[in-house]
Phi, psi and omega in degrees: 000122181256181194233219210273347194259021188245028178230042166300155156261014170301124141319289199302311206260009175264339147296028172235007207266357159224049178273174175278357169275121157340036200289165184232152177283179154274129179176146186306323178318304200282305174327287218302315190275340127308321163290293178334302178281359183039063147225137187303165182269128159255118177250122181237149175208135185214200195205144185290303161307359184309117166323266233278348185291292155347330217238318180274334172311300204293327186308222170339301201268016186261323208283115181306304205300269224304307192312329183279323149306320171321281197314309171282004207237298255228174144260134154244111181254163167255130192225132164279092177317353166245020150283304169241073184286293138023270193298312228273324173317319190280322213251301160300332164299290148356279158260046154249353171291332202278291183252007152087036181189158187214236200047166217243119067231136192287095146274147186178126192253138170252140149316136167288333186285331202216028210341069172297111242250143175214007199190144119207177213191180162266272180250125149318084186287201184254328167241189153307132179207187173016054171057033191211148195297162155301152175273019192263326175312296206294285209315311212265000177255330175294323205267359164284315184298005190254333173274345172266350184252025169331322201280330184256021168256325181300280157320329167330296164304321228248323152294293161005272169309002196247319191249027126281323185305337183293323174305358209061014173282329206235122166286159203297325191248101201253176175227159177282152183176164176310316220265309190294317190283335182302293186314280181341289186326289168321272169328248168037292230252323150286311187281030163273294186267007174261335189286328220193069164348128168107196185288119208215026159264138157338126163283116188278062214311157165245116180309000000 
């Protein structure tokens, strides 16, 4: 049984086309219905050759429990970066803004409303290992922390949105799109790092 990616024309996103996880291309439809269900988005983005990208495919992205949890928590899309290097620039920027490092494969979890980045990583094992959780442990502790912390993800959003408006970026009624996540992206990431110095992922306790 393949899923959604498997009538990419990507190489990197036709090998993911028969993990049991439920991927989505980048494409508005997954933005939207993500907003509808209020589940964050885990956005991964790699390239066919990347070892590690590879290596979590076989992994992770393999695994029945986590694809059952993925598929029921999460929307998950798959981005080749060298189909879309625009998002994938944004998305890395970020998280070397966040964790003072970066490379791919680019994990990395978003808000459904404004996709704002609130958590990521690279590469993710399958069990605990190099001092990092398993990745089903990291998945069932983000998405609590994405349902008791609303409130400070939510202020977040709210600082974001507040300073496009100011900017003149972002129209009152806004929408999803390429053009709104490029602008989004680009703001996001300086007033981010002018609200809150340092390392800037949440701290996540892991059950």
């Amino acid at each position: 049984m393949t899923n959604r990616l498997a009538q990419s024309q990507s190489l990197y996103l036709r090998k993911h086309a028969e993990n049991p996880i439920d991927w989505w291309p980048w494409c508005e439809e997954a933005l939207l219905t993500a907003k509808k269900q209020d589940r964050p988005i885990f956005l991964s983005i790699g390239y066919s050759s990347c070892h590690w990208c590879t290596v979590m495919e076989g992994e992770a992205f393999s695994h029945q429990a986590i694809a059952e949890y993925m598929n029921a928590n999460f929307i998950p899309i798959k981005l080749d970066r060298e189909e879309r290097p625009d998002i994938d620039s944004i998305y890395m920027l970020a998280l070397q803004m966040m964790t003072g490092q970066g490379g791919w494969p680019l994990n990395i979890f978003l808000t459904p409303d404004d996709l704002v980045p609130f958590y990521g990583g690279t590469y993710f094992p399958l069990e605990p290992r190099y001092g990092r959780p398993g990745f089903l442990q990291l998945l069932q502790s983000i998405r609590r922390f994405y349902d008791l912390e609303k409130g400070k993800l939510n202020t977040f959003k709210e600082d974001i949105l507040g300073y496009l408006q100011q900017a003149a970026v972002l129209p009152e009624s806004e929408q999803l799109g390429d053009d709104l996540l490029f602008i989004g992206g680009q703001v996001s990431v300086g007033v981010v790092n002018d609200l809150n110095p340092g390392p800037r992922f949440p701290m996540i306790p892991y059950a």
